[in-house]
Steps between C-alpha positions, in 0.01 A plus 500: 500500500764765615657371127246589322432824679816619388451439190195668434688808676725482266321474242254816560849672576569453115221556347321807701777780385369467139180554568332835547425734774141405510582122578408331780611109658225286580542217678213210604465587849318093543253256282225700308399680207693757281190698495486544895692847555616372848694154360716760378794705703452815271145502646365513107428216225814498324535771201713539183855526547479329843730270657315161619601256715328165642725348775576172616178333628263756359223434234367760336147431296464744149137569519491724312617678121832590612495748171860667508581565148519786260144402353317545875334786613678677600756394280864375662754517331820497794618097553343330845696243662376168641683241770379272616628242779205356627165434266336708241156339438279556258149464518310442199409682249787832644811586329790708504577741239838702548691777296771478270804450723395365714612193681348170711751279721353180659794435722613140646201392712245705358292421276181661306205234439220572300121507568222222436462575158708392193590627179585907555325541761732630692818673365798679537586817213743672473558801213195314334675181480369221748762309657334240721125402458274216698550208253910547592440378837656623814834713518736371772807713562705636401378640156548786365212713300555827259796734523801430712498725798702795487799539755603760706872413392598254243852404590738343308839421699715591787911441548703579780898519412788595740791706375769557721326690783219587290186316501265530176123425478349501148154489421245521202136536474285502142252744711382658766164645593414727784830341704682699777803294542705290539632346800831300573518254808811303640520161682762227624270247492207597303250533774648824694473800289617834555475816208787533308383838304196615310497585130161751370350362235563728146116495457246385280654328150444215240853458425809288628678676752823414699535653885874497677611478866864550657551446817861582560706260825209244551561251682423162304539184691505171385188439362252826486216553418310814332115548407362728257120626563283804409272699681197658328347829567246382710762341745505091391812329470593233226831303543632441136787325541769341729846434379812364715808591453760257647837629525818341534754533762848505478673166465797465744725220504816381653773291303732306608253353803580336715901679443820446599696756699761553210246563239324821396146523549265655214150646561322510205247774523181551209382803587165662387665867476877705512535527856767590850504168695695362785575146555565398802621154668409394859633264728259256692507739792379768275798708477628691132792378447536597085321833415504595098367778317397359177341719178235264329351503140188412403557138363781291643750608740837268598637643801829310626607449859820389667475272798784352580528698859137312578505216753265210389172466645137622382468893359198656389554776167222773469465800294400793559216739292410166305167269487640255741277346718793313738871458536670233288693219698826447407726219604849580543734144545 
């Protein structure tokens, strides 16, 4: 139930910024009839251009012409909107008649049955054309009826790169209609968000359009996570996309290991950027005993050390300003 709620939230969220001023959502308040004023949360019989939805559970009985079209009178000519979840039920001898542009979604476990009758007597039209009539039989969900419903934002792609200590968000729409903006969250494990930054929408357009954020010393860790939504001017939130970008950290290893006392020892370093580091070696009690300011490039760094003054025993090597999680252990015989 809480599924399906969202998605018929989401789904008035797309569709009700297209629509026009005079508008109104009605939603099936419990079983009845469309043509009982108080079934309906907009306290009216739904109108042209309306935005009609039939939850989960609900069954609503057309009793009457629902006459919607540009040949009614009054004539409508704006594109009305139908949802349904729970049951649309016709009884016989009633049908629906909607505008051009209009559009009729019997979503997964609703359904629309017809009446008693056979043959046309009940229908569904659409722009003159009739798309479901009694002798089809009953519509379970999800089907779709008409015109495909317009979207707030039609969104096409989002990528997330890291460039030294630059991260770049890309991302392109085909549209936008009455949006506000944008919104960009941040999470370690994709459950705990926090907002990165907020990007205002360019306005209304029918063409492709790319949108850029820096954000300049962010920290990335292993795996992180960033999600792309949009807000629309009446304060709803849409999540668009999540994308994770997993980064790398720098490989440190120690060769010869174990190593004898007469050898040199070699820390091989790949490291993500040009950086200041300092290696340092500890003895099991913790104490420094080889300290070594070391310039790294961003690839793979050889950095040679001399230890034939070290005793043998067990030494740990850790650098400094690097994405090293522990000390290495190094054997010395």
């Amino acid at each position: 139930m809480k599924t399906l709620l969202k998605l018929s939230v989401l789904l008035f969220v797309m569709i009700f910024n297209s629509q026009s001023a005079q508008s109104a959502i009605c939603t099936a308040l419990g079983n009845g009839n469309w043509s009982n004023p108080a079934n309906w949360s907009c306290g009216a019989v739904p109108s042209c251009g309306d935005l009609i939805l039939i939850p989960a559970g609900m069954t609503v009985n057309v009793n009457t012409m629902v006459d919607l079209d540009e040949n009614s009178s009054p004539a409508c000519s704006t594109a009305t909107f139908i949802t349904v979840f729970g049951t649309l039920q016709f009884v016989t001898g009633f049908k629906i008649s909607l505008a051009c542009g209009s559009g009729v979604d019997i979503m997964p476990g609703g359904s629309m049955l017809p009446g008693g009758g056979g043959g046309s007597s009940n229908w569904l039209k659409i722009c003159n054309i009739i798309e479901w009539k009694t002798s089809n039989g009953p519509v379970i969900g999800f089907v779709h009826f008409g015109s495909p419903i317009p979207l707030t934002v039609e969104f096409i792609s989002l990528s997330v790169n890291q460039s030294q200590n630059t991260t770049n968000l890309t991302w392109i729409v085909a549209s936008e209609r009455e949006n506000d903006l944008f919104k960009i969250d941040i999470s370690t494990d994709d459950v705990n968000w926090i907002n990165l930054d907020n990007v205002n929408s360019v306005g209304d357009h029918n063409d492709e359009y790319t949108y850029n954020l820096e954000v300049e010393n962010l920290k990335i860790y292993n795996q992180t996570y960033f999600r792309l939504s949009q807000t629309d001017k009446n304060g709803i939130n849409t999540i668009l996309a999540i994308k994770t970008l997993n980064v790398k950290k720098d490989q440190i290893t120690l060769f010869p290991n174990p190593i004898n006392n007469r050898e040199n020892l070699t820390v091989s370093v790949q490291s993500s950027q040009q950086i200041n580091s300092e290696c340092f070696i500890y003895n099991s009690a913790g104490q420094v005993i080889v300290k070594e300011n070391i310039e790294l490039e961003k690839g793979t760094n050889a950095v040679h050390f001399e230890i034939s003054n070290i005793e043998q025993g067990i030494y740990f090597v850790k650098l400094s300003n690097v994405e090293q999680t522990q000390a290495l252990k190094l054997i010395v015989r």
